[in-house]
C-alpha positions in Angstrom: -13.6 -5.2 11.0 -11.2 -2.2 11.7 -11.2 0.6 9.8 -8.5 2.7 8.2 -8.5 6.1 6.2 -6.5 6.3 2.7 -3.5 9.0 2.5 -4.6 9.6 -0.8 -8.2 9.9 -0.9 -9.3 9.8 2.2 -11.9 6.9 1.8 -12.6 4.5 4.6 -10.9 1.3 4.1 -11.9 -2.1 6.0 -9.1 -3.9 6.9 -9.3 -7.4 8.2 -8.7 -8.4 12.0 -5.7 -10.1 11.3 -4.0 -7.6 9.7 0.0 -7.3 10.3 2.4 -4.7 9.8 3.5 -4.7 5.9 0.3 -6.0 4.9 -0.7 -4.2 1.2 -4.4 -3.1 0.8 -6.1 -1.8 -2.1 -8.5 1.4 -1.8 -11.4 0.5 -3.9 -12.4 4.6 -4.5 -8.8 5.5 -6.1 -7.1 2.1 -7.2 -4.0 3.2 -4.8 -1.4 0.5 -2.8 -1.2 1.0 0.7 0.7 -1.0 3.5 -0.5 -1.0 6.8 2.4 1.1 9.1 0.8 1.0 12.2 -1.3 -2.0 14.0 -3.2 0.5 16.9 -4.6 2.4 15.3 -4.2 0.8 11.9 -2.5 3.2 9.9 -2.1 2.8 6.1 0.7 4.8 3.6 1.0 4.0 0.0 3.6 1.2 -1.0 6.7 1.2 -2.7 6.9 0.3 -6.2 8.2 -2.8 -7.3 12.1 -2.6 -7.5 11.5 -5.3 -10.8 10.1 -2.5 -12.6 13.1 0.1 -12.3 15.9 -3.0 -12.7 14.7 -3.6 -16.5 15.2 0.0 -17.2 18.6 -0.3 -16.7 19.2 -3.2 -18.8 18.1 -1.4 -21.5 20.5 1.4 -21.8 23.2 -1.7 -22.3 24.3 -1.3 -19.2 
């Protein structure tokens, strides 16, 4: 099972073999949500947030 560091705590993550490019991973030390960038090396960067969150914002101002 590869391994991959997290960008923000630097713990060791096990990814599985089958892991593609967009893939989301948890990091069990700091709770964060990383996609896989990168396939060779397997390369993780946190994930976007969920555009749902910011579209019910604007519905409240009455827009």
């Amino acid at each position: 099972m590869p391994l991959a560091a997290c960008p923000e705590c630097s713990a060791e993550i096990h990814v599985d073999d089958d892991v593609d490019k967009g893939d989301r991973v948890a990091c069990e030390e700091c709770d964060a949500s990383l996609e896989v960038v990168g396939l060779d090396p397997i390369e993780l960067d946190l994930a976007p947030e969920d555009d749902d969150d910011f579209s019910d914002d604007e519905n409240d101002d009455g827009y």
